[in-house]
C-alpha positions in Angstrom: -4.3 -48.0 97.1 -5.6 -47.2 100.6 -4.6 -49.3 103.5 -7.1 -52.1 103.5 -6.9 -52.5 100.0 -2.9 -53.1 100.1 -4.0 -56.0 103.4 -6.6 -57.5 101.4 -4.2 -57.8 98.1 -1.6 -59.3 99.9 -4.0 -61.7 101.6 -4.8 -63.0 97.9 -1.9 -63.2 96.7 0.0 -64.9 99.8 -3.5 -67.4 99.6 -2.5 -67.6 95.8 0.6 -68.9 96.3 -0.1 -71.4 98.7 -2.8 -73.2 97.1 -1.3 -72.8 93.9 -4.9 -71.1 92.3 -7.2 -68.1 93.5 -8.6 -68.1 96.9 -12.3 -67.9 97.7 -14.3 -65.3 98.5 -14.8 -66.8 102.0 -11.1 -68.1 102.4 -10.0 -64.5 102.1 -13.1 -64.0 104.5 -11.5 -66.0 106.9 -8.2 -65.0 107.0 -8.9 -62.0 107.8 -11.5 -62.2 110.2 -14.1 -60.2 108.3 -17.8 -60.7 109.9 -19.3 -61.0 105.9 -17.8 -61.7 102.5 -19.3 -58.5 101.1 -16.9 -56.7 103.6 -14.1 -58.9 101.2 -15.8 -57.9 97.9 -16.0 -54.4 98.4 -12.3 -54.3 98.7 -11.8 -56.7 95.9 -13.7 -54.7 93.6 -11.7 -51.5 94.1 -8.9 -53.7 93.4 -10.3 -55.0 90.1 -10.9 -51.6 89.2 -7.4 -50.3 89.8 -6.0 -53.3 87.6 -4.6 -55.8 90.3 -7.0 -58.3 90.2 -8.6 -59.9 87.0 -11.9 -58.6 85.9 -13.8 -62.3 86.6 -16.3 -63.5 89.3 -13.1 -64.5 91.2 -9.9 -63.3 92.9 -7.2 -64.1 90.3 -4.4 -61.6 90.3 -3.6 -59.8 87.2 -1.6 -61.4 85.2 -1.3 -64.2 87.4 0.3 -66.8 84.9 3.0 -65.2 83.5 3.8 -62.6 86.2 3.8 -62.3 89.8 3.2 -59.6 92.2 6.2 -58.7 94.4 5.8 -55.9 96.9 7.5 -52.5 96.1 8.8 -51.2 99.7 9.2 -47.6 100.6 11.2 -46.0 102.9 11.8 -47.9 106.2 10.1 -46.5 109.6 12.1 -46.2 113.0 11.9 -49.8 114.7 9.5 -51.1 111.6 10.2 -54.3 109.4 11.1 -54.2 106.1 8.3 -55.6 104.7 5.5 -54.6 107.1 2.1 -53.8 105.2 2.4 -50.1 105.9 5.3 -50.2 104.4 4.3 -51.2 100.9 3.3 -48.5 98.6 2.3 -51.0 95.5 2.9 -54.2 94.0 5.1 -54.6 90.5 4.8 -57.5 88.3 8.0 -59.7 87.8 7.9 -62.6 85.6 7.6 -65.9 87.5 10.0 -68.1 86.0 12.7 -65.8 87.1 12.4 -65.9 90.1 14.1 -69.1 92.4 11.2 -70.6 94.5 8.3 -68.5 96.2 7.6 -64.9 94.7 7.0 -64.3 98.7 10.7 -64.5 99.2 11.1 -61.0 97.3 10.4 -57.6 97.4 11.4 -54.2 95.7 12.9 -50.8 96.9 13.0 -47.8 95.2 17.1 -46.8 94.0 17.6 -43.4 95.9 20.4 -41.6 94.8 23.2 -42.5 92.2 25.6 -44.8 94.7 25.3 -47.6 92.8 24.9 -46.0 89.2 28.2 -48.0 87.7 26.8 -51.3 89.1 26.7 -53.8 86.6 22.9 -56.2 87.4 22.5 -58.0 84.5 23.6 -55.3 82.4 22.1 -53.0 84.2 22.7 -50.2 86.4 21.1 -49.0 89.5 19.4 -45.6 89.1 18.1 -42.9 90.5 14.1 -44.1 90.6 14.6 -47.6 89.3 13.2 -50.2 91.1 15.4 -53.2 92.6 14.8 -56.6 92.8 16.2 -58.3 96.3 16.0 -61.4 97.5 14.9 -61.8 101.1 17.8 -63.2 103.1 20.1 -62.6 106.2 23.5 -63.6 104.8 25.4 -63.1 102.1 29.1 -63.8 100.5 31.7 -61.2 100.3 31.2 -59.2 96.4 27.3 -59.3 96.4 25.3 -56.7 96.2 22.9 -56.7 99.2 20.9 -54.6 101.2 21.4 -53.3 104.6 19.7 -51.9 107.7 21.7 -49.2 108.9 20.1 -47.1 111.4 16.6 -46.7 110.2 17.3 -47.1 106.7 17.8 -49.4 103.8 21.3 -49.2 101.8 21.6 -51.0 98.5 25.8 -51.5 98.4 28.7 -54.2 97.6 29.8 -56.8 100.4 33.2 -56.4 101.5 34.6 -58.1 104.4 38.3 -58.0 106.3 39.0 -59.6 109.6 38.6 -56.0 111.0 35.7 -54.3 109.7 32.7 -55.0 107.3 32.8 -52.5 104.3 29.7 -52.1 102.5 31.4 -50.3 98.9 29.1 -48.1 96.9 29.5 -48.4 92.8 29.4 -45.1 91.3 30.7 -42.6 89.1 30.2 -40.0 91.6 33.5 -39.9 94.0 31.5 -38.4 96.4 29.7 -41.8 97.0 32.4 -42.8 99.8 32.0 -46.5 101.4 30.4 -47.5 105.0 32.9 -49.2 107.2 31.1 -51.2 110.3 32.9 -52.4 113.5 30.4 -55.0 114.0 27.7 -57.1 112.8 25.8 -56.2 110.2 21.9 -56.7 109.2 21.8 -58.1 106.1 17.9 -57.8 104.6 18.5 -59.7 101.3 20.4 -59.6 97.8 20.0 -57.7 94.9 19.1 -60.0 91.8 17.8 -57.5 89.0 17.1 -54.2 88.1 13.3 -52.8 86.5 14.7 -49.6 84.9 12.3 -46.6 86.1 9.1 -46.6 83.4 9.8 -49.6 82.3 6.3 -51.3 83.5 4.6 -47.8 82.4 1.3 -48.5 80.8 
């Protein structure tokens, strides 16, 4: 999905969700400024084709009824948001009725590593590949799972906290996965709430 393609889609789908049906041709138009709604359709076609929008005369995103389309996230850039548009690589259906209010308020990253391979999400583990369900939020209680900006990257790990430090524990069979003790505050970027195993929306 090239660039303007991943702006366009996510333009739908946050129009989607706040009119509660498909956008327009020209209310896509207008939110992003385009001088001409073929501009829009060129983009939406492309889109059609690659299977994220349905295959009607209008803008309704695949799977729309049953499913919604949360963000999958890469890796995170030097001084950029989370969930900046350059940031996401694709966009993974979820069904909707599990997920508590707005699908806007979530967002996927990729499991890297085995950390957190003896977690226990739903009776699930967390992967190598697998993809990770997180809620966006910038608190959480001590024994979640959660994720955390530290440095320029995004850590999936256990909330821990002592009147001295902040521990952020990984769950793993590996003993070489050692926890992260903090002297300080902490940037929470939301809570893990399920687990799509790796292949598991294949085909």
């Amino acid at each position: 999905m090239s660039a303007k393609q991943k702006i366009v889609l996510a333009t739908i789908i946050d129009l989607t969700h706040q009119n509660g049906g498909a956008p327009t041709f020209e209310q896509v138009r207008e939110a992003l400024d385009y001088s001409s709604v073929s501009s829009v359709q060129r983009h939406t076609d492309a889109l059609k084709r690659k299977g994220y929008l349905r295959k009607t005369r209008g803008l309704e995103i695949a799977q729309f009824a049953e499913k919604s389309q949360v963000p999958l996230v890469g890796n995170v850039a030097a001084g950029t948001p989370l969930l900046a548009i350059e940031n996401i690589e694709a966009y993974i259906p979820y069904e909707t009725s599990k997920l508590h209010g707005s699908a806007g308020n979530y967002f996927f990253l990729r499991a890297i590593g085995d950390s957190m391979d003896n977690a226990n999400i739903s009776g699930k583990s967390i992967e190598d590949g697998d993809f990770v369900l997180i809620r966006k939020q910038t608190d959480a209680e001590p024994g979640e799972r959660i994720v955390a900006l530290i440095g320029d990257e995004a850590t999936i790990k256990r909330l821990f906290v002592t009147e001295e430090y902040i521990e952020l524990r990984p769950e793993s069979k590996n003993p070489q996965n050692k926890p992260i003790y903090l002297f300080g505050n902490i940037l929470i970027q939301g809570r893990v709430c399920d687990v799509v195993k790796k292949g598991e929306n294949d085909g």
